[in-house]
C-alpha positions as CSV (number, residue, x, y, z in Angstrom):
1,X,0.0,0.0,0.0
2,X,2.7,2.2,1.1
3,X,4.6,1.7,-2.6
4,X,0.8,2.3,-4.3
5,X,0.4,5.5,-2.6
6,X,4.0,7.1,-3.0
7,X,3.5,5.9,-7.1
8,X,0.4,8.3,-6.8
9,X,2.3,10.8,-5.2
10,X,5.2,10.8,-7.8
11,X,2.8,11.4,-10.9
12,X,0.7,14.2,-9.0
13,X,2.2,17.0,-11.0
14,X,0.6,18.4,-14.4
15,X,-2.2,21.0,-14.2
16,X,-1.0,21.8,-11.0
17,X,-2.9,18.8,-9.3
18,X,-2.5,17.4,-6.2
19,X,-3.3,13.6,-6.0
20,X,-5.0,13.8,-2.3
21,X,-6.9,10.9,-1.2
22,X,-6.7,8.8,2.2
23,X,-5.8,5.5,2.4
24,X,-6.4,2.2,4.2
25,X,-4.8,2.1,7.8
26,X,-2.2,-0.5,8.1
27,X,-3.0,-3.6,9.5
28,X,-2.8,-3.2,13.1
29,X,-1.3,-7.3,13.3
30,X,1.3,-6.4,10.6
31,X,5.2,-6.5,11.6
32,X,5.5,-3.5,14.5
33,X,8.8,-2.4,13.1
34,X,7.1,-1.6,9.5
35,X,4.5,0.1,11.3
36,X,7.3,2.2,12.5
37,X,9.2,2.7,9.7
38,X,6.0,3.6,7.8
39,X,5.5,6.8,10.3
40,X,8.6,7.3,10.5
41,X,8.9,8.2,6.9
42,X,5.5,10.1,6.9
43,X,6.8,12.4,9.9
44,X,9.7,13.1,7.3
45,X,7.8,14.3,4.7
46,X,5.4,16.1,6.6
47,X,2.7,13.7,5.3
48,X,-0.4,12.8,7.3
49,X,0.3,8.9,7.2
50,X,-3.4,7.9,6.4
51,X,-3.0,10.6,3.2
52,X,-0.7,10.1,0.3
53,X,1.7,12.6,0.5
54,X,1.1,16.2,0.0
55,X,4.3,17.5,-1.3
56,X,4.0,18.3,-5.1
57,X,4.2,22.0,-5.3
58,X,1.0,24.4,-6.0
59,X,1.3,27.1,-9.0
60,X,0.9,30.1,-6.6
61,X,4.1,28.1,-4.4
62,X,1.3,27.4,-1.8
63,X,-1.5,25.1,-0.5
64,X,-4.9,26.4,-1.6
65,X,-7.4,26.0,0.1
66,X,-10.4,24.7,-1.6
67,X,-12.9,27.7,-2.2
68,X,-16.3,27.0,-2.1
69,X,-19.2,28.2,-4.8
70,X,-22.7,27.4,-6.2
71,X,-22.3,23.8,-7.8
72,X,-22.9,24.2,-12.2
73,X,-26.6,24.1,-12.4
74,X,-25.9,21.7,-15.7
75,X,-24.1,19.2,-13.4
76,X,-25.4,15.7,-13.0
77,X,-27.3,16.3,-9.5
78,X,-30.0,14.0,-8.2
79,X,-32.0,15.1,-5.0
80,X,-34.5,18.6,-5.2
81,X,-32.7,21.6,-6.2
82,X,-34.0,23.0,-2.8
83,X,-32.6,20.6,-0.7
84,X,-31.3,22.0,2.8
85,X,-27.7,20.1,2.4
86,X,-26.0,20.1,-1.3
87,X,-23.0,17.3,-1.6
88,X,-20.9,18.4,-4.4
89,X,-18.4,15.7,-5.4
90,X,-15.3,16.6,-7.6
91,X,-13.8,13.0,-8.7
92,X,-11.9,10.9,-11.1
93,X,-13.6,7.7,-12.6
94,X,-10.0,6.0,-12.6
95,X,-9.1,6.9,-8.9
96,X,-9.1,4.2,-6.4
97,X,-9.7,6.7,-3.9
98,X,-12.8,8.1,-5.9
99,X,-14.8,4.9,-6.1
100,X,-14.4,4.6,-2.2
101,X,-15.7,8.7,-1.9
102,X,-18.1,7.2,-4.0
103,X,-19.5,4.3,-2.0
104,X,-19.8,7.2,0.5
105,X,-21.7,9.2,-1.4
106,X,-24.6,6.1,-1.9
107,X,-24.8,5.5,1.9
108,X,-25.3,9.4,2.4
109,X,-28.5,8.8,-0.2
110,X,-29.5,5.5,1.4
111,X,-29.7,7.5,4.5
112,X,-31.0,11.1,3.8
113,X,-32.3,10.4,0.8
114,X,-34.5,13.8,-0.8
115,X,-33.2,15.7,2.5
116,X,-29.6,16.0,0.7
117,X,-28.6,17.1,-3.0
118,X,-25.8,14.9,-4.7
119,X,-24.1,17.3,-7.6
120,X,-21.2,15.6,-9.7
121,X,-18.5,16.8,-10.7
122,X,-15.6,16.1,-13.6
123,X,-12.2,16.2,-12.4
124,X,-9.7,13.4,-14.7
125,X,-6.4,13.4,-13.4
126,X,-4.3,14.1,-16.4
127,X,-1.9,10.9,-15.1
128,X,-5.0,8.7,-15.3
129,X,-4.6,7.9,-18.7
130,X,-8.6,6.8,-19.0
131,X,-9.9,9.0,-17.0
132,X,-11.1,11.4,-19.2
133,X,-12.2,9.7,-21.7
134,X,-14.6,7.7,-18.9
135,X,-15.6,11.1,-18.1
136,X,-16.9,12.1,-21.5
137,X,-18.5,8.8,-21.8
138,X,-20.5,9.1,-18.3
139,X,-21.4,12.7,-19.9
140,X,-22.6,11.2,-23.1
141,X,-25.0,8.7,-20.5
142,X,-26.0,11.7,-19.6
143,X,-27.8,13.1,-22.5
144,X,-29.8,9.9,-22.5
145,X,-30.8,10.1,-18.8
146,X,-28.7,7.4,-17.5
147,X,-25.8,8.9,-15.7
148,X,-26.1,7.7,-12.6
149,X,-26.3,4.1,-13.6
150,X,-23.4,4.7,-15.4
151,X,-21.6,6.3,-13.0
152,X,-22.1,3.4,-10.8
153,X,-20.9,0.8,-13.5
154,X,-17.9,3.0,-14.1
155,X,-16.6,2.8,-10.7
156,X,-17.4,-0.5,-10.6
157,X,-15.4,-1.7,-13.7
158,X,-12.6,0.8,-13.4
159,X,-10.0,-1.7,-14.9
160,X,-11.9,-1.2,-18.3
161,X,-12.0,2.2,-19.1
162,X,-10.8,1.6,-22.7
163,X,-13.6,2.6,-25.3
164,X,-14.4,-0.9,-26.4
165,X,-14.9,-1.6,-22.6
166,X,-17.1,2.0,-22.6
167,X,-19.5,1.1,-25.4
168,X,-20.1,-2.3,-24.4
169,X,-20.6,-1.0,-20.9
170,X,-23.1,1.4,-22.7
171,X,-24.6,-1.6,-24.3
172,X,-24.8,-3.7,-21.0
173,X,-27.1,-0.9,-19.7
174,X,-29.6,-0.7,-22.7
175,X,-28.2,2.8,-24.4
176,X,-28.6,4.2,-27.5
177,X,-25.0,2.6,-28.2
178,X,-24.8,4.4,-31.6
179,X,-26.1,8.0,-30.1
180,X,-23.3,7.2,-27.4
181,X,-20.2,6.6,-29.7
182,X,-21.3,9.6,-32.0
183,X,-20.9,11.9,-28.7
184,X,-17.8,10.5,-28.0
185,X,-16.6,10.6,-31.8
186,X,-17.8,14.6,-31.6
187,X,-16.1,15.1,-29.0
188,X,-19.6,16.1,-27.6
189,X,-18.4,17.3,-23.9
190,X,-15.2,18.1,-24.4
191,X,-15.7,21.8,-23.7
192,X,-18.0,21.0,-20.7
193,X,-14.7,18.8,-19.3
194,X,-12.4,21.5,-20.0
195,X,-14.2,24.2,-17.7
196,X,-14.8,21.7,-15.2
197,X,-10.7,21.5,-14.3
198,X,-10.6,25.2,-14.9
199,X,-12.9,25.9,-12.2
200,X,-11.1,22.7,-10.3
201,X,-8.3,24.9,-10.5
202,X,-9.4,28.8,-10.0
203,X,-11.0,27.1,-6.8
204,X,-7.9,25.6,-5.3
205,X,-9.1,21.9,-5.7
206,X,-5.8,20.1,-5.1
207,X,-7.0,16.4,-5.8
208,X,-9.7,14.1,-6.1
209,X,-12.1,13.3,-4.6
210,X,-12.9,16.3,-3.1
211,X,-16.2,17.4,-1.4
212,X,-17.8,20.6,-0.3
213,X,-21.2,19.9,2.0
214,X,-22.9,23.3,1.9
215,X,-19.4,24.9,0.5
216,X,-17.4,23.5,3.9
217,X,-14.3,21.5,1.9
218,X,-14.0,17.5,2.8
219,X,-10.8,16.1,1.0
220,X,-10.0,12.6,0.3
221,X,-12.2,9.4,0.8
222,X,-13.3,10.4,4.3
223,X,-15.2,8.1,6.4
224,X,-18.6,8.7,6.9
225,X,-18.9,10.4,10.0
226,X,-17.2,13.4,8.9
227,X,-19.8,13.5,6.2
228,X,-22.9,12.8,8.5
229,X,-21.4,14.9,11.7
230,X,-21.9,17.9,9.0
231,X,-24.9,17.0,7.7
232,X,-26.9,16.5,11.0
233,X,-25.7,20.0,12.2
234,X,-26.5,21.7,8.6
235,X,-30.4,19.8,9.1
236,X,-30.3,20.9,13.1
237,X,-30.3,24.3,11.9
């Protein structure tokens, strides 16, 4: 794990992108001196050691802090528009991290259901080399209603995110296959993907997933009580 998250670290660069997601905790029966080490080496590098490391530099020669803002009305959303709590999620169809922020994101809609508003949002990591075309294709679900199922198969299947993999996906789920490989042929959303990381970027997003519950920042794949500790108090209120 420790040599998965440091090979996430290394590529965390281009766009000015910082991978930031949290990781398993190490098996507390595992060998006590590796457990050591392991700190050890995160104390070094000033990283949290749940957290892959937080060291590639930011444009400005700082952290950012995420900034919050009212989530892109044409987002994928599902919940009322008027819901007291909105969950917007920036994340990466190929990030291991992602599809945990994303199992997340489900139990917060098993359990609040209409009470909270889930908006999606596009952010490939240039060094996930399917990413964005995955994104484009969940985009191109989109126009035929079906994002959300397709989101879910996405993160499901996220070792085949190669377009043959996409379009039988797209198949698998009874879409307009042909309307789905002419979007993705077009080029369809490839503007709408484009402003999405520019806003990622103007807003100090750092790394996937990240989350904003009523414009207060979560990053990485939290567990769920730092989701549902802010939710209760936003319904309290």
């Amino acid at each position: 794990m420790k040599n998965a998250l440091r090979a996430v670290a290394a590529a965390c660069v281009l766009l000015g992108v910082t991978s930031v997601a949290v990781a398993a905790n190490t098996n507390t029966n595992a060998n006590a001196n590796a457990n050591t080490n392991t700190n050890a080496n995160a104390n070094a590098n000033n990283e949290n050691p749940s957290e892959c490391p937080k060291n590639c530099p930011h444009p400005d020669g700082a952290e950012a802090k995420p900034l919050a803002a009212t989530p892109r009305k044409e987002a994928p959303s599902r919940g009322p528009a008027d819901a007291r709590v909105t969950v917007e999620e920036w994340s990466d169809f190929q990030c291991p991290f992602c599809s945990r922020g994303a199992q997340t994101v489900t139990q917060l809609r098993q359990k609040y259901g209409d009470k909270i508003r889930i908006v999606f949002r596009q952010a490939p990591l240039p060094f996930h080399d399917h990413a964005r075309q995955a994104a484009l294709a969940s985009l191109a679900a989109h126009e035929q209603g079906r994002f959300w199922e397709f989101h879910d198969a996405l993160f499901a299947h996220q070792n085949a995110l190669d377009r043959a993999s996409l379009e039988a996906l797209a198949g698998k789920l009874g879409l307009d296959v042909a309307r789905f490989r002419r979007s993705l042929d077009a080029n369809t959303w490839g503007a709408y993907v484009d402003q999405e990381l520019a806003e990622m970027r103007s807003r100090g997003i750092q790394g996937t997933p990240t989350f904003f519950i009523n414009g207060e920042a979560v990053v990485g794949a939290q567990p769920i009580e730092e989701f549902t500790k802010r939710i209760d108090a936003a319904l309290a209120h």
